[in-house]
C-alpha positions in Angstrom: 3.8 0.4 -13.8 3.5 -3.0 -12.8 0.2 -4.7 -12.2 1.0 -6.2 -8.8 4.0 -5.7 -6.2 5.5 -7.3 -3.3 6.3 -5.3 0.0 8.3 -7.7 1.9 8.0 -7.6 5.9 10.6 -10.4 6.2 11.7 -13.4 7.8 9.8 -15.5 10.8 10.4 -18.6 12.8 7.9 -20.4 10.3 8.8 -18.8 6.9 9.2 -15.3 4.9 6.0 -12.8 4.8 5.1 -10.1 2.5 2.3 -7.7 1.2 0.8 -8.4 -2.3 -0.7 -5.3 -3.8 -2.5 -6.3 -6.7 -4.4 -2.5 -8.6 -7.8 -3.4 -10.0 -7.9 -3.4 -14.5 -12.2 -2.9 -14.0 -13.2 -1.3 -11.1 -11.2 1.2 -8.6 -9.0 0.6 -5.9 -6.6 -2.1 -4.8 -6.1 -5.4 -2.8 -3.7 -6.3 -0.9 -3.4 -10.0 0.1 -0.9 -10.7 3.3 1.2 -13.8 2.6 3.3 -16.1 4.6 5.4 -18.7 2.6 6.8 -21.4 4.5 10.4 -23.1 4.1 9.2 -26.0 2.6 7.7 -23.9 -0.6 3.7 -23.3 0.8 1.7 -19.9 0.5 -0.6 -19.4 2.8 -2.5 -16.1 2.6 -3.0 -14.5 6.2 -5.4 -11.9 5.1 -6.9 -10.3 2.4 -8.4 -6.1 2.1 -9.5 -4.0 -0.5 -8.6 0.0 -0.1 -9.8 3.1 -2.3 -6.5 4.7 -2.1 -3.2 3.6 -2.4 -2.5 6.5 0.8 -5.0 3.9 2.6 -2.9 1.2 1.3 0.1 2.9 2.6 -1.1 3.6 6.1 -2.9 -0.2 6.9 0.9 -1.5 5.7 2.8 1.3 7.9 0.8 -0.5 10.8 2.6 -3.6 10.0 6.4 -2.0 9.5 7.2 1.6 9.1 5.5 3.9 6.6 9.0 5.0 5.5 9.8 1.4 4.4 6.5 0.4 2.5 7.4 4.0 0.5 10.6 3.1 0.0 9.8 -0.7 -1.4 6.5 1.1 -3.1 9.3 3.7 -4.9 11.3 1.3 -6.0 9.5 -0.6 -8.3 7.7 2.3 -9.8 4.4 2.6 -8.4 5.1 6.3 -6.4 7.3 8.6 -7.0 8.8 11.4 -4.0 9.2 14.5 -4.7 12.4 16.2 -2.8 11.2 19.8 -2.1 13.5 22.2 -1.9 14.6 24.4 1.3 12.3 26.7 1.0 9.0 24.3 0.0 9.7 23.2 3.5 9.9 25.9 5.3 6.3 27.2 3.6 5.2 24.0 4.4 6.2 24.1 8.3 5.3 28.1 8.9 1.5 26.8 7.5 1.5 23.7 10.0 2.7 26.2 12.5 -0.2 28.6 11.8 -2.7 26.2 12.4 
């Protein structure tokens, strides 16, 4: 697994912006550091948080563009991995949201 990885939102009028989610070596957690690089070459970072999880770090990026994306770009390089459940994992899983 890769220390740090980019989750790419895409292109603006001003540049290209993406997610940088750097995992701590020393203490827990992870940062994530929202950057905008301009045409003619300059980073500039927007914003900068620090989550526990990496489900937190999954839902503040959802905000931005869909949850389904940031798993998919987050998949990709290693850092989760999706389990496909099988028929009837799914339907266990729906009859107990159903119950509740």
């Amino acid at each position: 697994m890769k220390d740090e990885v980019k989750v790419v939102f895409g292109e603006t009028w001003s540049g290209f912006e993406f997610a940088k989610v750097k995992k701590y070596k020393r203490k827990t957690g992870y940062r994530v550091d929202l950057v905008r690089r301009t045409w003619r070459g300059r980073y500039i970072t927007l914003d900068s948080k620090q989550f526990e999880t990496l489900e937190k770090v999954v839902d503040f990026l959802g905000k931005i563009i869909s949850r389904n994306e940031v798993i998919r770009q987050l998949e990709e390089q290693g850092w989760i991995e999706v389990k496909e459940l099988s028929e009837e994992e799914e339907n266990a899983i729906l009859e107990e949201v159903s119950e509740q």
